[in-house]
C-alpha positions as CSV (number, residue, x, y, z in Angstrom):
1,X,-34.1,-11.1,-12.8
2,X,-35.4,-9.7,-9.4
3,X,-38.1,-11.4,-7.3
4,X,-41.2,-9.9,-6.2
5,X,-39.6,-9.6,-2.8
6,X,-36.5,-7.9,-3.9
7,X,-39.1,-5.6,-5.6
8,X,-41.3,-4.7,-2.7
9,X,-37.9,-4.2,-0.4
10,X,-35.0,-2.5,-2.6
11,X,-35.4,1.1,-2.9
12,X,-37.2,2.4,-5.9
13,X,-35.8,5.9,-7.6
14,X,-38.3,7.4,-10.3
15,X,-36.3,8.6,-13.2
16,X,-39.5,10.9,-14.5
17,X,-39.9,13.2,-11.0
18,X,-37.5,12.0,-8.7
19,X,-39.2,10.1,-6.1
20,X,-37.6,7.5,-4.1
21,X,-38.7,4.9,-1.6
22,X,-39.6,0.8,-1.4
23,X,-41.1,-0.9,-3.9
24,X,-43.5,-1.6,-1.6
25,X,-44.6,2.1,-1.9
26,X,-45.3,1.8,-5.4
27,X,-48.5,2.0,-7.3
28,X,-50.0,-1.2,-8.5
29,X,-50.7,-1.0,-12.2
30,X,-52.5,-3.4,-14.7
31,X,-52.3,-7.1,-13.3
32,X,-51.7,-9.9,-15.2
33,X,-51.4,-13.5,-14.4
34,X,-47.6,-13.9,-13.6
35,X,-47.5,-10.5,-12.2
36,X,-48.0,-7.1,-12.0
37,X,-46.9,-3.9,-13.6
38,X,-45.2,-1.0,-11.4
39,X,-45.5,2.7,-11.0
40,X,-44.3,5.7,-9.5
41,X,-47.1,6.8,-6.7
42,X,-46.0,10.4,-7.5
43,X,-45.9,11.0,-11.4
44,X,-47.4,6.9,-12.5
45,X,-43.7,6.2,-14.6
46,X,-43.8,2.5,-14.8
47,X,-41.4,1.1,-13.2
48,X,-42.0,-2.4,-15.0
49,X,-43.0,-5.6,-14.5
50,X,-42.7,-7.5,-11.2
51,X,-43.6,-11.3,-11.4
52,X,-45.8,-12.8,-8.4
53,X,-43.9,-14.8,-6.0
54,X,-43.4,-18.6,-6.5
55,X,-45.2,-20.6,-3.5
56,X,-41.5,-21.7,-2.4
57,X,-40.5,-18.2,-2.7
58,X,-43.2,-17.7,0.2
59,X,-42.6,-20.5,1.6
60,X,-38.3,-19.3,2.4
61,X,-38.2,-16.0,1.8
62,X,-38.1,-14.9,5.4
63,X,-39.4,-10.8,3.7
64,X,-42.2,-12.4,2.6
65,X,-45.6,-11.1,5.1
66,X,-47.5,-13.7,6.8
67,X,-50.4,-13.5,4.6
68,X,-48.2,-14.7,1.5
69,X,-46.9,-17.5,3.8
70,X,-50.6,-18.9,4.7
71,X,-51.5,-18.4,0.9
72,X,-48.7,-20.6,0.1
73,X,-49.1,-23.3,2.7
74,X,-53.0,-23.6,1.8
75,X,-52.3,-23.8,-2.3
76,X,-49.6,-26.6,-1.4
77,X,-52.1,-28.4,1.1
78,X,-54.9,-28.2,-1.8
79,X,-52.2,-29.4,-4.7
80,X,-51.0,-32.1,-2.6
81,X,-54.9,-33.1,-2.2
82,X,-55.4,-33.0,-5.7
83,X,-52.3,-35.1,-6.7
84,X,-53.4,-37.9,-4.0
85,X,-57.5,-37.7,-5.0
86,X,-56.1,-38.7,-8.5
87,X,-53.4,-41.7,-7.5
88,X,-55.7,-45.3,-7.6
């Protein structure tokens, strides 16, 4: 199985019109919460589904944009709150 990052970076090849390009080119489909569904920009073929990356996915993937990076550092600063607010 693919990450969301070998998603959004391998090249993408439409097998309804022909387009090709990044999966970062795609269209965004129906979201769910794991992930999203894929599809062509040109024709809307799905392409599939592509989970969400994991926080440590973020965190190493050196692909992954700054924005996903922050994200990840805040949700791991707020979990590690969490755990120690609920240790006696």
């Amino acid at each position: 199985m693919s990450t969301h990052y070998d998603f959004k970076f391998a090249q993408q090849h439409c097998s309804g019109c022909g387009w090709t390009g990044l999966g970062s080119e795609t269209a965004m489909g129906d979201s769910f919460d794991e992930g999203a569904e894929y599809h062509c920009p040109t024709c809307g073929e799905r392409f599939g589904f592509v989970p969400y990356p994991l926080l440590s996915e973020s965190l190493t993937d050196p692909r992954a944009p700054e924005t996903d990076r922050t994200f990840a550092e805040i949700a791991k600063r707020g979990a590690k709150k969490a755990d120690d607010d609920t240790k006696p």
